[in-house]
N, C-alpha and C positions, 0 to 999 in steps of 0.2 A: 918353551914356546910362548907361553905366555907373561912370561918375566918378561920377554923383549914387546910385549906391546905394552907396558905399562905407562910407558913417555906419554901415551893416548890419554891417560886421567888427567893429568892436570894441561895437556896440549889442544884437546878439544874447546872445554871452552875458550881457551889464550886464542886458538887460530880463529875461532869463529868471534869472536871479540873484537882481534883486528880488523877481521876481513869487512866486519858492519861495522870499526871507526873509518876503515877506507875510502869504503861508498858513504859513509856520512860528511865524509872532506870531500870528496868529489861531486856526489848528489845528492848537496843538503834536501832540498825542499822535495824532492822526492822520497827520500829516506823520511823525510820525518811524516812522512802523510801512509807509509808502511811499515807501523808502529805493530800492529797484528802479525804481520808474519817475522818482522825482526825476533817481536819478544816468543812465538814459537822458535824460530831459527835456534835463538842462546837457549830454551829450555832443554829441544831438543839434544844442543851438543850436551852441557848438563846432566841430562840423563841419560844419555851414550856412555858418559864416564863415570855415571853411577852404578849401570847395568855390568862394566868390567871393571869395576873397584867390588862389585858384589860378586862376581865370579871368580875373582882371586882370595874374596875371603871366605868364598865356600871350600875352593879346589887347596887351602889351605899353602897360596905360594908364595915362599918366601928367599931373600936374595937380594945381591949388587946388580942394576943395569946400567952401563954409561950410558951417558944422556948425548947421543950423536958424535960417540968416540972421544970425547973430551972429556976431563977431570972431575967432571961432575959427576956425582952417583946418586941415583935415585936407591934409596934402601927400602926396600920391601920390607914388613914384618906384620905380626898380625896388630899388634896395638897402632901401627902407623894407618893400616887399614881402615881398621876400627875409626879412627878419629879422622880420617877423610871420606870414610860413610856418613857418617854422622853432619858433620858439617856439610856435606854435599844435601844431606836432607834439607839441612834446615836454610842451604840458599834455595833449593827447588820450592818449600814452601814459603817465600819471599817473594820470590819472583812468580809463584802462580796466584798470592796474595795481592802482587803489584799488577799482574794483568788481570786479575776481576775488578777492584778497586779504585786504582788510582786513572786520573783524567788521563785523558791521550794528549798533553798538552805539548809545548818546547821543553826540551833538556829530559823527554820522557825515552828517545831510546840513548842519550847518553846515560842516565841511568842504568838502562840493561848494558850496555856496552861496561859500565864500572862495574856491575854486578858480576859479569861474567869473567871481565880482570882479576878480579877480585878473587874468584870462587878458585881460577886456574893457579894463581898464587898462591894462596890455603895450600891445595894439594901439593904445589912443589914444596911449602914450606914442610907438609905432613911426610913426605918422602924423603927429608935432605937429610937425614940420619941423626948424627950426632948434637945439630942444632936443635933437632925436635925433641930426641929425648932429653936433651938437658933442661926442658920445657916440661914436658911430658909426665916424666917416670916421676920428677917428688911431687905434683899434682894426684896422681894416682895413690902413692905412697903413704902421702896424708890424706888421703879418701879412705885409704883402706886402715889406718888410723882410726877413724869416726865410725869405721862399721859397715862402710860402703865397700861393696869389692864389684869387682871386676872379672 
C-alpha cells in the first residue's frame, strides 16, 4: 500500500512547482506580489514528501513501483531513502532560510519555483535505482574506508 504512493515524494514538489510556474506565466504581477503564500505553498508540498519519505523509512518499505505504468521504476531501498531525507532536509532549510532572509524582490518566486524543480528531481534521481547507486554505493564504500559508517 504504500510502495504505491511513493510517485508522491518526488511528485509533490514537481506538480506544485508547475502549478506556481503556470499562474506565474499567466498572472505575473499578481503572483509576484504573493510571494508569502507561494513560498508556504512549495514548503508545504516539501514537507508533505518528507513527512512520507519518513514513513517509509520507519515502516522499513522496500521495492519496484512503476511510475504510471511505464518503464520507469522508482526503486525503493533503505539507502535511497536515507539520501532523499537528507537532502529533502537540507532544501526545507534553504528555503525556510530564503523566506526569513532574503527580499521579496523580482525573480524571488522563480527561485522557489527552481527550488522546488529542483528538490522533485533529487528524489527521482534518489529513486531511479541503478543510476543512483552507481553514484551512491562507492561514495559510502570509501566513507566507510576513513571510519565513517553508515
Amino acid at each position: 500500500m504504500l510502495l504505491n504512493l511513493t510517485w508522491l515524494i518526488p511528485g509533490l514538489p514537481i506538480i506544485a512547482s508547475f502549478f506556481v510556474a503556470l499562474l506565474l506565466l499567466s498572472f505575473t504581477k499578481t503572483i509576484n506580489r504573493l510571494t508569502k503564500p507561494i513560498s508556504y505553498f512549495i514548503i508545504i508540498s516539501l514537507t508533505s514528501s518528507e513527512i512520507l519519505n519518513f514513513v517509509l523509512y520507519k515502516k522499513n518499505v522496500s521495492g519496484n513501483d512503476l511510475l504510471f505504468g511505464s518503464e520507469f521504476k522508482l526503486v525503493v531501498d533503505r539507502s535511497a531513502l536515507i539520501f532523499a531525507e537528507s537532502i529533502g532536509l537540507i532544501f526545507l532549510l534553504i528555503m525556510f532560510f530564503s523566506l526569513a532572509k532574503l527580499k521579496r524582490r523580482s525573480g524571488y518566486v522563480r527561485y522557489f519555483i527552481f527550488l522546488g524543480f529542483l528538490s522533485g528531481f533529487i528524489y527521482l534521481f534518489s529513486f531511479s535505482g541503478t543510476i543512483f547507486h552507481n553514484f551512491y554505493d562507492p561514495l559510502i564504500s570509501s566513507l566507510d574506508k576513513t571510519g565513517i559508517s553508515f
